[in-house]
DSSP file (Angstrom, degrees, kcal/mol; ACC not computed):
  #  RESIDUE AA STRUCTURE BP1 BP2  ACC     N-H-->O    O-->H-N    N-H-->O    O-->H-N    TCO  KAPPA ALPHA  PHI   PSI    X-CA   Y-CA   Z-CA
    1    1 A X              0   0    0      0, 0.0    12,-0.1     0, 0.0     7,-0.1   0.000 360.0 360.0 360.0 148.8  112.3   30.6   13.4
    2    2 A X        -     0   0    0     10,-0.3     8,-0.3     1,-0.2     6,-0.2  -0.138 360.0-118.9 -71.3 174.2  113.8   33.3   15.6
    3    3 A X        -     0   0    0      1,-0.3    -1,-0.2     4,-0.1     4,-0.1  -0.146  49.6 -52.0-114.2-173.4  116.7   35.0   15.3
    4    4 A X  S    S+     0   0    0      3,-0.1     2,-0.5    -2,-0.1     3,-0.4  -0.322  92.4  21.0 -57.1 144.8  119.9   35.2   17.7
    5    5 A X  S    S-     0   0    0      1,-0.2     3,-0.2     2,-0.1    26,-0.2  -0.749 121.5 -14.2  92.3-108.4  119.5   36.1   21.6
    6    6 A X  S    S+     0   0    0     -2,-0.5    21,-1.4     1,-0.2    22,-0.3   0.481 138.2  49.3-107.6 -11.3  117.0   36.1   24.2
    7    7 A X  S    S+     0   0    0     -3,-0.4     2,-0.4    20,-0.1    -1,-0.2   0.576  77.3 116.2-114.7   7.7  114.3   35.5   21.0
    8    8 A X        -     0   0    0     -3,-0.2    -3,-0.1    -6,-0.2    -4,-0.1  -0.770  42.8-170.1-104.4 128.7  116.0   32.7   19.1
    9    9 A X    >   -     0   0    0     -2,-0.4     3,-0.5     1,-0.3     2,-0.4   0.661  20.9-143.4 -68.4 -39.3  113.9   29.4   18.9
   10   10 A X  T 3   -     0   0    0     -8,-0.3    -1,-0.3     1,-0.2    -8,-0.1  -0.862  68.6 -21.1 113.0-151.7  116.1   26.9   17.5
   11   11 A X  T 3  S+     0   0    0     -2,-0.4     2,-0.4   -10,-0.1    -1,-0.2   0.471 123.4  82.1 -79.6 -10.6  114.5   24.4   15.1
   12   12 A X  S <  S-     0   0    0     -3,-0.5   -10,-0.3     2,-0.1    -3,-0.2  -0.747  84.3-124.2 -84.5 144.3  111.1   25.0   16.6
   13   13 A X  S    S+     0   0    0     -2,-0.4     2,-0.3   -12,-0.1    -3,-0.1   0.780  93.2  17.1 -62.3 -16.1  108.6   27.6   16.0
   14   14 A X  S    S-     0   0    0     -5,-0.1     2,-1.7   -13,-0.0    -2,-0.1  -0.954  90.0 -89.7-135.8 171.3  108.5   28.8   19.8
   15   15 A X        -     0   0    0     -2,-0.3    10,-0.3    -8,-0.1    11,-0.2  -0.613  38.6-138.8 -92.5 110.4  110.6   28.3   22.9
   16   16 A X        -     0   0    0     -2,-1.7     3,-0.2    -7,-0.2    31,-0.0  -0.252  26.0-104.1 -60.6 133.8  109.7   25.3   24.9
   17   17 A X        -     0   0    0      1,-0.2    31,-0.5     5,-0.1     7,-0.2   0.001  55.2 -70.8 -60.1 167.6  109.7   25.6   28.8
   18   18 A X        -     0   0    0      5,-2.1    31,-0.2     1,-0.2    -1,-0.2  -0.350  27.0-146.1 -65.5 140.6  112.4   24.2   30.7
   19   19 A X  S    S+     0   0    0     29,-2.4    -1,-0.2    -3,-0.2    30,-0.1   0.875  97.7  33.4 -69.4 -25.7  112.7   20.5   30.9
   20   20 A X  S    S+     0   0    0      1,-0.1    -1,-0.1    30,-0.1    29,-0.1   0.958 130.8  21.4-104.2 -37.1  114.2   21.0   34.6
   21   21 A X  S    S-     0   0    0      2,-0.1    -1,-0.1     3,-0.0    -2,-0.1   0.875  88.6-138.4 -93.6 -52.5  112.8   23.7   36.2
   22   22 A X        +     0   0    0      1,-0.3     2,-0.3     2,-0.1    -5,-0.1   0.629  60.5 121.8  95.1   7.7  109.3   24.1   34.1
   23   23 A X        -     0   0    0      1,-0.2    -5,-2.1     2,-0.0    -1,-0.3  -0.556  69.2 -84.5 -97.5 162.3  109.4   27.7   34.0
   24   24 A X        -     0   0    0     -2,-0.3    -1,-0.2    -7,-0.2    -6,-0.1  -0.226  18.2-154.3 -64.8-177.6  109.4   29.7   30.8
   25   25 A X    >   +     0   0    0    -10,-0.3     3,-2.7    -8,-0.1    -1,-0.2   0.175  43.8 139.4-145.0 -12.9  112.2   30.4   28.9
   26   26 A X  T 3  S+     0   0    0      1,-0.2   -19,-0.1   -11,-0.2   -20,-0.0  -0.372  83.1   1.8 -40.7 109.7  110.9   33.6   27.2
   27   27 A X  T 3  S+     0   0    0    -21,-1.4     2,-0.5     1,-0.3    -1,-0.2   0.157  96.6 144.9 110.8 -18.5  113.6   36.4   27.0
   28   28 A X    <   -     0   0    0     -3,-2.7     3,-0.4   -22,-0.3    -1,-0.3  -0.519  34.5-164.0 -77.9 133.4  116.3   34.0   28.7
   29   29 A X  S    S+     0   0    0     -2,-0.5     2,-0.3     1,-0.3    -1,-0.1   0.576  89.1  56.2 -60.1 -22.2  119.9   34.3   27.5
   30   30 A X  S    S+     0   0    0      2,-0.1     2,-0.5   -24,-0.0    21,-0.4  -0.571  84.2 139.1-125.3  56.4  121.4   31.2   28.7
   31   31 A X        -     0   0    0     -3,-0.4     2,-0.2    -2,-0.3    19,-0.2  -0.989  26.0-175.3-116.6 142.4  118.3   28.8   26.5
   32   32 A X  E     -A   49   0A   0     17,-3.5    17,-3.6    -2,-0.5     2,-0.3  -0.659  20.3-138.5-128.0 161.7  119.3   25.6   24.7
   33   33 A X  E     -A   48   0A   0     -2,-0.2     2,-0.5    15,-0.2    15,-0.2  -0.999  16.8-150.0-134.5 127.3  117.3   23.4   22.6
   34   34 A X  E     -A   47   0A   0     13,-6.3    13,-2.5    -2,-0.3     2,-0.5  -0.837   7.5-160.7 -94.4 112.3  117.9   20.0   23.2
   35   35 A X  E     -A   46   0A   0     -2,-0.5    11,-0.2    11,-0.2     2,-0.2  -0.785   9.3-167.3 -90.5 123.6  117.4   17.3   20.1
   36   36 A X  E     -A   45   0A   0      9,-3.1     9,-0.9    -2,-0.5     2,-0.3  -0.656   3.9-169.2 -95.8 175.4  116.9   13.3   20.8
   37   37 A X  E     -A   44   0A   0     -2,-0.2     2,-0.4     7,-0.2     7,-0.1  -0.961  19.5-137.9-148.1 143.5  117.1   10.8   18.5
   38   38 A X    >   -     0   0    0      5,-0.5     3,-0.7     3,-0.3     2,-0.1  -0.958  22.4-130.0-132.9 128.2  116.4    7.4   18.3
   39   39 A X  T 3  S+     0   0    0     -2,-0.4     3,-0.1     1,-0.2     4,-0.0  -0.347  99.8  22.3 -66.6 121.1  118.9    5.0   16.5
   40   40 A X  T 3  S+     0   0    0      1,-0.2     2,-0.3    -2,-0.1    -1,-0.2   0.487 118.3  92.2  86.5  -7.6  116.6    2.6   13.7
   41   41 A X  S <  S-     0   0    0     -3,-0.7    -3,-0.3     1,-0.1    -1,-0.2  -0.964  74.9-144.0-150.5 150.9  114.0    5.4   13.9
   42   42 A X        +     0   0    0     -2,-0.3     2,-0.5    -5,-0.1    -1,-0.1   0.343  68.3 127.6 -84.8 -23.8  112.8    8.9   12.2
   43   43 A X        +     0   0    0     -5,-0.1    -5,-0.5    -4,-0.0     2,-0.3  -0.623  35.7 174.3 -86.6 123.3  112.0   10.1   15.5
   44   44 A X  E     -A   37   0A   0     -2,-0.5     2,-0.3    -7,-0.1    -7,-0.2  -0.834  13.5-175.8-146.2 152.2  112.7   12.9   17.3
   45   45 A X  E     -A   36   0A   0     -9,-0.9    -9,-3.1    -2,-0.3     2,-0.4  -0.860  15.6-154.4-130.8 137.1  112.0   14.7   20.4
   46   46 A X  E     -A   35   0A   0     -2,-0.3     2,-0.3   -11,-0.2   -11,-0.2  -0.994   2.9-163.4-126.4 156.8  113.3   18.2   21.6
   47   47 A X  E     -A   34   0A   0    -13,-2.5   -13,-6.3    -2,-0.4     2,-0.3  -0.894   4.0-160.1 -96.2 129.7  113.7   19.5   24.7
   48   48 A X  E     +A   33   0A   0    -31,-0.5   -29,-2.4    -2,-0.3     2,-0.3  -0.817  28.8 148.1-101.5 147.4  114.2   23.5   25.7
   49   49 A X  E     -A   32   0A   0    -17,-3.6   -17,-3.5    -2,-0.3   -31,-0.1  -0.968  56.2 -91.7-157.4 166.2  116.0   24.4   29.5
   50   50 A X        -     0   0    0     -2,-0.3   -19,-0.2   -19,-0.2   -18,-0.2  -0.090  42.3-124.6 -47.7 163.3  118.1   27.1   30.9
   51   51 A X  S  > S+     0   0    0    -21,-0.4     4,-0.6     2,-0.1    13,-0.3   0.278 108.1  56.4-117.0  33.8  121.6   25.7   30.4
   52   52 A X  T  4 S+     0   0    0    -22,-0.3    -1,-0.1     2,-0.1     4,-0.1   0.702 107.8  43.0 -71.0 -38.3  122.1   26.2   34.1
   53   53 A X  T  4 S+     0   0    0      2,-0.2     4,-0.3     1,-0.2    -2,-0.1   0.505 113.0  51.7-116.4 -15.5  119.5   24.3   34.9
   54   54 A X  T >4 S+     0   0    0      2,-0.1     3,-2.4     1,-0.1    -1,-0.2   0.950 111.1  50.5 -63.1 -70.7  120.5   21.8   32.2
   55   55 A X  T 3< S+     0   0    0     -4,-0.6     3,-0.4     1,-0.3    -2,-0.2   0.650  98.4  69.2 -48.0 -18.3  124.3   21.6   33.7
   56   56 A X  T 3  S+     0   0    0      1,-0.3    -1,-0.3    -4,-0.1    -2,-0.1   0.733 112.0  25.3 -94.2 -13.7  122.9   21.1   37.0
   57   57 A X  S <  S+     0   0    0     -3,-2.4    -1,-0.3    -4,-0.3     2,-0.2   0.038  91.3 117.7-121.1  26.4  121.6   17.5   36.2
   58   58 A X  S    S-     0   0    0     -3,-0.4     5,-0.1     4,-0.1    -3,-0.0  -0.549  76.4-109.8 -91.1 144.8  124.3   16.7   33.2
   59   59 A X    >   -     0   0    0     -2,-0.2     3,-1.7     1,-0.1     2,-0.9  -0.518  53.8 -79.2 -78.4 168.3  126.5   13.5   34.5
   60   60 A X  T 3  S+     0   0    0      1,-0.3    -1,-0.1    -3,-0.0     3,-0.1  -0.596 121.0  42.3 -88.5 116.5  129.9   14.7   35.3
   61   61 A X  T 3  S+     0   0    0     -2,-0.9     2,-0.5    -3,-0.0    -1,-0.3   0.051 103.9  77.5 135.3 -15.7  132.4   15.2   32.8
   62   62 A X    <   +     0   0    0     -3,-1.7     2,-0.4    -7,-0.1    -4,-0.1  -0.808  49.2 166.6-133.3 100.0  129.4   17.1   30.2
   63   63 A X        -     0   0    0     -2,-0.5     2,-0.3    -5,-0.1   -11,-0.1  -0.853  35.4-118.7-122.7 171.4  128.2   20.7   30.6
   64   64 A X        -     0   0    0     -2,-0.4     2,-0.4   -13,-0.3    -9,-0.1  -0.706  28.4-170.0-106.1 123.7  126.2   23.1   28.2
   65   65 A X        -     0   0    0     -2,-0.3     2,-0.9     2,-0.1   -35,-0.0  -0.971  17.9-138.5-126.3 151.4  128.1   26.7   27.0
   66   66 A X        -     0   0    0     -2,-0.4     2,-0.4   -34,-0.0   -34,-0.0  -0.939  19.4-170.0-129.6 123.3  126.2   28.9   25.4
   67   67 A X        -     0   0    0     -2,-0.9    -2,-0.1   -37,-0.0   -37,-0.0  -0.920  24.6-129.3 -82.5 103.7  127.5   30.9   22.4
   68   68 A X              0   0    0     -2,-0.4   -64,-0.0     1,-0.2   -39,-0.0  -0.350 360.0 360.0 -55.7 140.5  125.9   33.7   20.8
   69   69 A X              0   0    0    -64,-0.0    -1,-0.2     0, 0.0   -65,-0.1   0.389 360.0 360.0 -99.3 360.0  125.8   32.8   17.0
């Protein structure tokens, strides 16, 4: 897994394109990795985006901050 900044993957081995836009995410500061989960089930999905581009379809009341760790 990568490490902190513009190169850290998350819980995957590479950085996944944005779910909203579809562009890469290589080298971007502002990437999240989004995990789902299904309730009764073992299964799990993630999603990578900008978190701009995240915030920009989030219902109102929920937005995405990104912290360096």
């Amino acid at each position: 897994m990568g490490g902190n900044g513009a190169e850290w993957t998350g819980a995957v081995s590479q950085r996944l394109r944005c779910c909203v836009c579809g562009g890469p995410t290589d080298g971007a500061e502002d990437y999240v990795l989004v995990e789902l989960t299904a309730q009764f089930s073992d299964a799990r999905q993630w999603l990578g985006a900008h978190a701009e581009h995240l915030n920009s379809v989030l219902a109102e009341g929920f937005s995405v901050e990104v912290h360096d760790m």
